[in-house]
C-alpha positions in Angstrom: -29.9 -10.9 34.0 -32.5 -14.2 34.1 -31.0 -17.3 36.3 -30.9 -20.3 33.5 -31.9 -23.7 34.8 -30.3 -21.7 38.4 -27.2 -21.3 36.6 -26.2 -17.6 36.1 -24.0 -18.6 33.0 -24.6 -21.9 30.3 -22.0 -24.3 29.5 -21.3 -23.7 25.7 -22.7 -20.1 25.8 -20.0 -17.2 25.0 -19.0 -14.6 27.7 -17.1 -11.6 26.8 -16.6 -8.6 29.4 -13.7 -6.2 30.7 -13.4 -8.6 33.1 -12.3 -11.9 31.4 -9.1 -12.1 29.2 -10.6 -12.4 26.0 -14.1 -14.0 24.9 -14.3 -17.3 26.1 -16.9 -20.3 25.3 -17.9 -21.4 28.6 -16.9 -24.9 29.8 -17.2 -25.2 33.6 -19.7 -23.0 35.8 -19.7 -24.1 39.4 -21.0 -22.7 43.1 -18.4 -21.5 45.5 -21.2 -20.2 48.1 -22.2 -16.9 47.0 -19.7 -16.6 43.9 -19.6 -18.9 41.0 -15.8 -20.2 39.5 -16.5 -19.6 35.7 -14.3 -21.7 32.9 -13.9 -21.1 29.5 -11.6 -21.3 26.8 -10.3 -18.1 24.7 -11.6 -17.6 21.0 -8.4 -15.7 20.0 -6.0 -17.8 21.8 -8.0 -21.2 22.8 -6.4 -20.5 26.0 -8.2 -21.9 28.9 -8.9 -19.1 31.4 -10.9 -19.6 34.8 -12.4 -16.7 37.3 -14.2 -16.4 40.5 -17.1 -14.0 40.4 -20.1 -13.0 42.2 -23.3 -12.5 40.9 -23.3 -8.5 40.4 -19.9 -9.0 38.0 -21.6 -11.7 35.8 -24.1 -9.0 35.1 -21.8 -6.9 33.8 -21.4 -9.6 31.3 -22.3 -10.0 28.0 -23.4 -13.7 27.4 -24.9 -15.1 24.0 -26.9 -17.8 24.3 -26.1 -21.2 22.7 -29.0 -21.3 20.1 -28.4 -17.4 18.7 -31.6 -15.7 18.1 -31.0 -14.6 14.7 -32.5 -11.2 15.7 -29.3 -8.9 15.2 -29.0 -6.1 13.2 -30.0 -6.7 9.6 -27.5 -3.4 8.3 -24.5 -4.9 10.2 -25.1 -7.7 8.9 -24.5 -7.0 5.1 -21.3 -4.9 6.3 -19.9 -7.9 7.6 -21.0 -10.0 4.8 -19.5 -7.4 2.3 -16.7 -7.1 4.2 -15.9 -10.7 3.8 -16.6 -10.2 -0.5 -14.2 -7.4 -0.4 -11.1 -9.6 1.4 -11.7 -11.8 -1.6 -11.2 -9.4 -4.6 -8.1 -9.5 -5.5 -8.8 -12.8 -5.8 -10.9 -11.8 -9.2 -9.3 -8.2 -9.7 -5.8 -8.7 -10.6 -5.4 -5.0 -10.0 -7.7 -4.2 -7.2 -6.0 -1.9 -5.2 -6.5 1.1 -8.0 -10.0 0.8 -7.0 -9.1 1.8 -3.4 -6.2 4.3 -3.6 -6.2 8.0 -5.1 -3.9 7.3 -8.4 -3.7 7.2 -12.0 -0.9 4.5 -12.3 1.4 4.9 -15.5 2.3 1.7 -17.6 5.6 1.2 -15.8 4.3 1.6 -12.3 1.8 -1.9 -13.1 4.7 -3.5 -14.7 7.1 -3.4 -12.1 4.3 -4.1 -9.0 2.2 -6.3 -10.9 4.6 -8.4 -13.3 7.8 -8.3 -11.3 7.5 -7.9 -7.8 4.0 -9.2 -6.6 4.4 -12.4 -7.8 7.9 -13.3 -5.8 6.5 -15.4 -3.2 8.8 -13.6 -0.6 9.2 -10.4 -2.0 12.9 -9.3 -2.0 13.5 -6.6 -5.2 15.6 -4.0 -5.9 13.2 -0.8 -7.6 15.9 1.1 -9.1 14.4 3.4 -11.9 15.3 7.0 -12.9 14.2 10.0 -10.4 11.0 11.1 -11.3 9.3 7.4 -11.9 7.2 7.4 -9.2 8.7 4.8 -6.9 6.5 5.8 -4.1 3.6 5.4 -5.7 4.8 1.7 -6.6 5.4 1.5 -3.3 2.4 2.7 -1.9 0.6 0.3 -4.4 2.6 -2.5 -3.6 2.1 -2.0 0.2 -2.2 -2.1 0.0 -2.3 -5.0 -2.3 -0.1 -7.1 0.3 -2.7 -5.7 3.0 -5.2 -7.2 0.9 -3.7 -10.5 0.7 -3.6 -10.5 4.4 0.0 -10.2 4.5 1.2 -7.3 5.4 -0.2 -5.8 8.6 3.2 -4.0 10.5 5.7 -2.1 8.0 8.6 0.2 8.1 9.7 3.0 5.7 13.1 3.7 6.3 14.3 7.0 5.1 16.5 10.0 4.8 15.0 12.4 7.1 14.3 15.3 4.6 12.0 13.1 2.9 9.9 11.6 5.7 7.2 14.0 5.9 6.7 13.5 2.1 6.7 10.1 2.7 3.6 10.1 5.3 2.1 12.6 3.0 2.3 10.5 0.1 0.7 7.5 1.5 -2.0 9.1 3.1 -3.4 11.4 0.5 -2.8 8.5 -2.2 -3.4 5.1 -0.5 -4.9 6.2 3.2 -2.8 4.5 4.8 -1.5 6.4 8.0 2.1 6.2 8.8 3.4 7.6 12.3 7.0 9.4 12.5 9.1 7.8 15.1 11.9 10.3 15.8 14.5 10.3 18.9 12.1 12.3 21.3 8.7 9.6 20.8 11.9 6.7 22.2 13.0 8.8 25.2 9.2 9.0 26.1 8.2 6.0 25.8 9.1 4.9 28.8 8.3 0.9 29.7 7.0 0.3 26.1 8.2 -0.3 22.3 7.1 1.6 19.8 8.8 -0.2 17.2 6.9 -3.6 18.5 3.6 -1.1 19.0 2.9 1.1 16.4 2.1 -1.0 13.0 3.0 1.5 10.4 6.4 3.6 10.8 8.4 5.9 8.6 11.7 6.9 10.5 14.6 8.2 9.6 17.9 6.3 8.2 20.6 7.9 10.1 18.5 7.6 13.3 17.6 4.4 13.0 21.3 3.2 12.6 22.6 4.4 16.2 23.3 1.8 18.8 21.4 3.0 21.1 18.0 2.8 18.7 19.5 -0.7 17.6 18.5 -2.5 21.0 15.3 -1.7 20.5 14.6 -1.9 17.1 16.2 -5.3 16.9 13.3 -6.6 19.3 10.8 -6.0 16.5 9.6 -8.0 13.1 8.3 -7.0 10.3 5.5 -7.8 7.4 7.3 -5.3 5.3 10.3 -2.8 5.1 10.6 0.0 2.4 14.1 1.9 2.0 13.8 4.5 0.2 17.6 6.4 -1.4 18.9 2.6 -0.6 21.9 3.3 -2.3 23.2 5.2 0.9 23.2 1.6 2.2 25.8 0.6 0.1 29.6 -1.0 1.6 32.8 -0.4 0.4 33.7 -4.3 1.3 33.1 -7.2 3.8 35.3 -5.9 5.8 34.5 -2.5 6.3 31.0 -2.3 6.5 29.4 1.1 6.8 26.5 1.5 10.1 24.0 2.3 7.3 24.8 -1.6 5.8 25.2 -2.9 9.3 21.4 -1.2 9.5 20.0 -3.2 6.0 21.4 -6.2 7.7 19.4 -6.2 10.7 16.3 -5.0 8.4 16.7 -7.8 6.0 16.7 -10.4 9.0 13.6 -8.8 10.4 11.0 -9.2 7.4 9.2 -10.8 5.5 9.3 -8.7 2.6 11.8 -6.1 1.5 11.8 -3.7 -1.1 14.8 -1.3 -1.8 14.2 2.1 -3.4 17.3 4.2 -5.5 18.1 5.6 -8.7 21.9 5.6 -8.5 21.9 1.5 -7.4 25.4 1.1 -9.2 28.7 2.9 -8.2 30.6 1.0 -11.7 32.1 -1.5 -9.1 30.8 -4.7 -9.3 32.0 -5.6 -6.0 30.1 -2.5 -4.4 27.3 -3.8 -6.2 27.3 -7.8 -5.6 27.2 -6.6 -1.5 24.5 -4.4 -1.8 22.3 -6.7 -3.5 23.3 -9.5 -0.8 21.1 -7.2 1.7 18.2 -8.7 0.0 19.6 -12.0 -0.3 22.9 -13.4 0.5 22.6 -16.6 -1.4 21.4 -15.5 -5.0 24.2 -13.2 -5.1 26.2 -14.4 -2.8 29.7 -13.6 -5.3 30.2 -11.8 -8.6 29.9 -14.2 -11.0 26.5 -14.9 -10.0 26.3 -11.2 -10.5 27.9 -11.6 -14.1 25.8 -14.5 -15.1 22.3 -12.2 -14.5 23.7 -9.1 -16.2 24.9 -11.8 -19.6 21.0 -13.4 -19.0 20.0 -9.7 -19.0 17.2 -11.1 -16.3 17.5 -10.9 -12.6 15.3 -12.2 -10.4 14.7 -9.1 -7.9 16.0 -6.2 -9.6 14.5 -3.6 -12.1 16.1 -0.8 -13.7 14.2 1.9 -16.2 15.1 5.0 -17.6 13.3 8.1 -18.1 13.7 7.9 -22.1 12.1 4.1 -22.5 8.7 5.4 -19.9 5.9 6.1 -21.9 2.1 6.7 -21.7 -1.1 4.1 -22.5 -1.4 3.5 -26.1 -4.1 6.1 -27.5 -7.5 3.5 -28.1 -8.0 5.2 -31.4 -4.5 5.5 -32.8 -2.5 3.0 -30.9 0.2 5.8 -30.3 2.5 5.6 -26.8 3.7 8.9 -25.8 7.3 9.6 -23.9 6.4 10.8 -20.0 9.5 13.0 -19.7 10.2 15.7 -22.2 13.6 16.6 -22.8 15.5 18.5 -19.7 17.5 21.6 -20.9 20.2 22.2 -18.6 21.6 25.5 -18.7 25.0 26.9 -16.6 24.2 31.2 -16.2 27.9 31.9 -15.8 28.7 35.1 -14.0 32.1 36.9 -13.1 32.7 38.9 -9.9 33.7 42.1 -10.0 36.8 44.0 -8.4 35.1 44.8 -5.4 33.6 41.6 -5.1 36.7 40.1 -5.4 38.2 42.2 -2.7 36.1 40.7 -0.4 36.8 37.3 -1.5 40.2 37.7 -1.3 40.1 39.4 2.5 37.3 36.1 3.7 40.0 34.1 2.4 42.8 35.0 4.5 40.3 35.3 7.4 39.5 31.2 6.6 43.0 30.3 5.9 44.2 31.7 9.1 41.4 30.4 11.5 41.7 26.9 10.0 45.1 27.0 10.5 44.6 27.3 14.0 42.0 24.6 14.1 44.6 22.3 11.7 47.3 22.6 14.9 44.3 22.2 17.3 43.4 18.3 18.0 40.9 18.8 20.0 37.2 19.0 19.2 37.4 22.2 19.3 40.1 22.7 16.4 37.9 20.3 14.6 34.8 21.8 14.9 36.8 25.6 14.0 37.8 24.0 10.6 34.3 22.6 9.8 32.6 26.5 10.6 34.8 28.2 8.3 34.7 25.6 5.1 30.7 26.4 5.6 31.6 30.0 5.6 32.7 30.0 2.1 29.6 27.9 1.3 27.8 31.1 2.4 29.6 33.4 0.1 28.7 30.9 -2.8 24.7 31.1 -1.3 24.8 35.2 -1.7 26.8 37.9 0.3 24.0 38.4 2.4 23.7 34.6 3.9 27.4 35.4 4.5 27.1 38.6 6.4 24.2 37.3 8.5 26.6 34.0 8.9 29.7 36.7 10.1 27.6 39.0 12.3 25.9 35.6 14.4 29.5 34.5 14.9 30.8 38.5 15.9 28.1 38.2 18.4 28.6 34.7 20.2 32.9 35.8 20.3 31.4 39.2 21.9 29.3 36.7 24.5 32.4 35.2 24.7 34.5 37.7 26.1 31.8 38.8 28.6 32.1 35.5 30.6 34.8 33.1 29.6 34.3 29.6 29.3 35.7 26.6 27.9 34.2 25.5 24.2 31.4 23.1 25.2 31.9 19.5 23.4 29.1 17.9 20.0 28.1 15.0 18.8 31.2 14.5 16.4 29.5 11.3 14.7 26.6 13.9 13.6 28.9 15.6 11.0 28.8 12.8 8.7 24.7 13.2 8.9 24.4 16.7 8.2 23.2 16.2 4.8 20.7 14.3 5.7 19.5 16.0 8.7 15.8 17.8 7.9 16.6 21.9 7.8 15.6 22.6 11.7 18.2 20.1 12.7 20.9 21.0 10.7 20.9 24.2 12.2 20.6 23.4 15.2 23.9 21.3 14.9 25.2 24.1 13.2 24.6 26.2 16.6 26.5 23.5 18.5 29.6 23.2 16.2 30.0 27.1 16.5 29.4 27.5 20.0 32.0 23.8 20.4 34.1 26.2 17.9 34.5 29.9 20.0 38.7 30.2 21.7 38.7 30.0 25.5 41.6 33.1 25.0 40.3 36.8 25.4 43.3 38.4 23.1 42.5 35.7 20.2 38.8 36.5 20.5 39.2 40.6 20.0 41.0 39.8 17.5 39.0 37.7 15.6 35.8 40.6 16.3 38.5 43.1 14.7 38.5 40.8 11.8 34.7 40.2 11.6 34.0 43.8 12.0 35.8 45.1 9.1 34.5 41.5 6.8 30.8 43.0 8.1 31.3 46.0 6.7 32.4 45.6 3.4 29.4 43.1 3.0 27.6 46.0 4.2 28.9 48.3 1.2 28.5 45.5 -1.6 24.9 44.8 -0.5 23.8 48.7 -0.3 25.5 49.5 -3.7 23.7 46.2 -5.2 26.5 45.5 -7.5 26.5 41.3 -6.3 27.2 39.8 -9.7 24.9 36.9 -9.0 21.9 38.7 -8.1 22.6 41.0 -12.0 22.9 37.7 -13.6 19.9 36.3 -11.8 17.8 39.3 -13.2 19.1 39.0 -17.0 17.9 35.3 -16.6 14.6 36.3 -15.7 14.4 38.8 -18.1 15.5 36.4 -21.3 13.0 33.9 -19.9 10.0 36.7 -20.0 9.3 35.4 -16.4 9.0 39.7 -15.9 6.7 39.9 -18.9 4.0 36.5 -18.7 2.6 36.1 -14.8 1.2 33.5 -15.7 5.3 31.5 -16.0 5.8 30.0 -12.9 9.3 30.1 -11.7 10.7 27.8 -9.0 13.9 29.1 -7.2 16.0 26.8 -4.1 18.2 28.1 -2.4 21.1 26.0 0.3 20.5 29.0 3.1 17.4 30.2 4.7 19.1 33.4 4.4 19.2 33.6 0.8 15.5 32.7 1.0 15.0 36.5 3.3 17.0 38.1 0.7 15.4 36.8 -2.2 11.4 36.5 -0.9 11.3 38.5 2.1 10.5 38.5 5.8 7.7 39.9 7.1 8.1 39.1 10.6 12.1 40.8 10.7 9.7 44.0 8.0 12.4 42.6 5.4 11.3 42.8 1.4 12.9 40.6 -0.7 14.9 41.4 -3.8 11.9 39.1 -6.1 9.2 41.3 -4.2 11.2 44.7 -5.2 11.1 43.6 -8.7 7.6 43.4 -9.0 7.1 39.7 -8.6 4.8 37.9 -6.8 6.8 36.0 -4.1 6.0 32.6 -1.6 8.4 30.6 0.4 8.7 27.4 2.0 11.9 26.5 4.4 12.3 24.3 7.4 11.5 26.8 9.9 7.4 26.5 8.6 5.3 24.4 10.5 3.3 21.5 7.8 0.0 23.4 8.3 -3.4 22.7 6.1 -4.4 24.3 2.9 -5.8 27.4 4.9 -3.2 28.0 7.8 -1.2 31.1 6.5 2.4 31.0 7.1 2.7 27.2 7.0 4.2 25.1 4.0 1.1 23.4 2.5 -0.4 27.1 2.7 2.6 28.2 0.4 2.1 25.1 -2.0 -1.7 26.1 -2.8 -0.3 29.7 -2.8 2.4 29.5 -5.4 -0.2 27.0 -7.3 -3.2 30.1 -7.4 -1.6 33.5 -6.8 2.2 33.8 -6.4 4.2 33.5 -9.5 7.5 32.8 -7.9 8.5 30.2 -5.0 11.9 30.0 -3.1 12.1 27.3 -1.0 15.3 25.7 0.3 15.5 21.5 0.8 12.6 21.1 2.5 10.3 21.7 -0.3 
């Protein structure tokens, strides 16, 4: 570096380095011996910051000179300059943000970002149109114009947990904006630090979120904007009894700027119910029911928009003027089936088994008895799934009593408070609680225990028998179905199939790691499957769910997935 007028550093001149705060625009350079105290204050804060530093660290700095050169780099330049004219388009594009994101937005989707909610000044609104409207993508176009503006830099998606991956899908394939999933695990490792006040876009999960012990935390951190998605789950009974999902909206509502709710199913027919759900958004606009009253007789509210499927339509055609419906008419169809004698043998003998097992958990106050009644209400779930989920269900349980009576020991406890969550728990997790409610659910008593395996061992069996014979009266009725559709006839129908139970899935679509065909495979169909078990994966990783979508889109004709597809 040249000595200036014997001065290392000019008054005026700007020094940035890794070893000053922040840039600074020098005000004070004075001689202390062989080191120099250097003053400046910061350009992002206008903080005034002073150092002590020898000769060999102001090298390391880099220092612009008062009068600049005007010999930087022409191309960076224009990128800045550009950059500058792009900040400023939505100033002159009133929909600017299509030009940036991956969609073809439908009329309804501008209306409701465009006409109803960007113009709030604070944006507090209530999206509440029929599944299927797209409410993410309004979301997602929502979220870049407000990062246009400038206003909108840290955001939170709030959602059930199922749905989060979608979520982070959606908004980076769409909009490219890249959303990080904060789970339990990322706030046990981050040790020292925040990641609510770090990370600037989130998508986490509802019933996490609520817990006390994420509360603390997440209570420390603001937001530009928060997104709820199935918002309705928010909902209170009353005042008085509010639910920890509310208690969760609450704290949300105090924590940002803006704050859009997302449901289809806003209104339970109480108006009560309703008035205290939309006080989440704001407490003095509805703060009681007549206000409530008054905006449904005005048929205008300020923050809340409701369409249904019937009433979306499409552009007007330039030619012919003519709008289009979006949604064709859903036929719903019940295939009813009966069981037969057999089949309702077995009921009847799983029945008894149920009864008297939740008997004993009824006279059982423990966690223990309560966890024995919830395992046996999901057993009869299973029999609804197919007698195969069922057996597989009965033979895991005969095998943990058997482990059991090997070594004693007492039933260890659960998280009780998780039950109510289940439903929302993504598919990995769910099981994994199941594990713990049946292992919390096994008798500390040896003569109970054999006799529960006695009977297990004679339920296995005749699950056994119906299975080889093939005479399950839903599978038959499953097969006419597909026959009266001509899904056996056309490949080229696509058929979608979900299932509750990844077991149902193995029966239905095969296993190839356990050398298990599936019933849909036997018939001649072209099978894929996506459950929770599959890892995300890319377009070209076999065995993952992405690889199954692009799958079942090219080559398979069939697809039997369970919730998290």
């Amino acid at each position: 570096m040249k000595m200036i007028n014997k001065y290392p550093i000019q008054q005026n001149s700007i020094a940035k380095g890794n070893i000053l705060p922040e840039p600074l625009r020098v005000v004070l350079v004075q001689r202390l011996g062989n080191q120099w105290k250097v003053g400046g204050v910061g350009l992002h804060t206008g903080q005034y910051h002073e150092r002590i530093l020898d000769e060999p660290q102001i090298a390391t700095l880099q220092i612009s000179p008062i009068i600049e050169p005007m010999d930087g780099n022409p191309d960076r330049f224009r990128l800045g300059i550009e950059a500058y004219r792009l900040a400023l388009a939505h100033e002159y594009d009133p929909f600017f943000s299509l030009s940036i994101a991956r969609v073809d937005p439908l009329p309804h989707q501008l209306e409701a970002v465009y006409d109803y909610i960007l113009p709030l000044p604070r944006i507090r609104f209530l999206l509440a149109d029929d599944a299927g409207a797209g409410k993410t993508i309004m979301a997602g176009l929502l979220l870049k114009e407000l990062k246009i503006r400038g206003l909108a830099q840290k955001t939170l998606i709030i959602t059930p947990a199922n749905l989060a991956f979608q979520w982070q899908r959606e908004m980076l394939d769409k909009f490219r904006e890249r959303f990080e999933i904060l789970r339990g695990i990322d706030l046990r490792n981050a040790y020292g630090t925040n990641p609510w006040q770090d990370k600037q876009q989130i998508i986490t999960s509802m019933d996490w979120a609520k817990r006390e012990e994420v509360q603390d935390s997440l209570q420390k951190a603001s937001w530009d904007l928060v997104i709820v998605d199935e918002a309705h789950k928010m909902s209170a009974s009353d005042s008085e009894h509010k639910s920890q999902r509310y208690r969760l909206g609450e704290v949300l509502s105090k924590k940002t700027d803006h704050y859009l709710l997302l449901t289809a199913t806003p209104h339970k027919g109480d108006p009560q119910n309703f008035c205290l759900f939309l006080q989440l958004l704001d407490r003095d606009v509805y703060g009681d029911v007549k206000s409530l009253e008054d905006a449904m007789e005005r048929n205008y509210a300020p923050f809340y928009l409701r369409r249904i499927k019937e009433a979306l339509v499409t552009f007007p055609n330039p030619e012919s003027g003519e709008v289009k419906k979006i949604f064709t008419k859903r036929e719903v169809h019940t295939a009813q089936f009966d069981l037969d004698e057999d089949e309702y043998d077995f009921y009847y003998d799983l029945t008894r088994y149920v009864e008297d097992q939740s008997i004993k958990a009824a006279k059982d106050e423990s966690p223990r008895g309560r966890a024995l009644g919830f395992i046996m209400a999901m057993l009869q779930r299973r029999f609804a799934s197919s007698i195969y989920a069922l057996r597989r269900s009965l033979e895991r349980r005969k095998e943990k009593l058997e482990e059991q009576l090997k070594i004693l020991r007492l039933p260890p406890g659960f998280d009780e408070s998780k039950l109510e969550d289940l439903d929302e728990l993504p598919e990995e997790e769910a099981e994994k609680l199941i594990e713990q409610i049946e292992a919390a659910s096994l008798s500390p008593d040896r003569e109970s225990i054999r006799e529960e395996i006695g009977e297990l061992d004679t339920l296995i069996t005749q699950a056994k028998v119906l299975e080889k014979r093939e005479i399950e009266s839903k599978l038959k009725k499953l097969k006419e179905v597909l026959q009266d559709q001509n899904i056996f006839g056309n490949p080229k129908t696509k058929l979608l199939l979900f299932t509750e139970h990844r077991d149902t899935l193995y029966y239905l679509a095969g296993n190839e790691a356990l050398g298990m065909k599936g019933k849909l495979q036997e018939w001649g169909l072209t099978v894929t499957r996506i459950h929770g078990g599959m890892r995300i994966g890319d377009r070209d990783s076999k065995g993952t769910r992405i690889y199954a979508e692009r799958e079942f889109k090219e080559e398979s004709q069939v697809l039997v997935a369970t919730e998290a597809a």
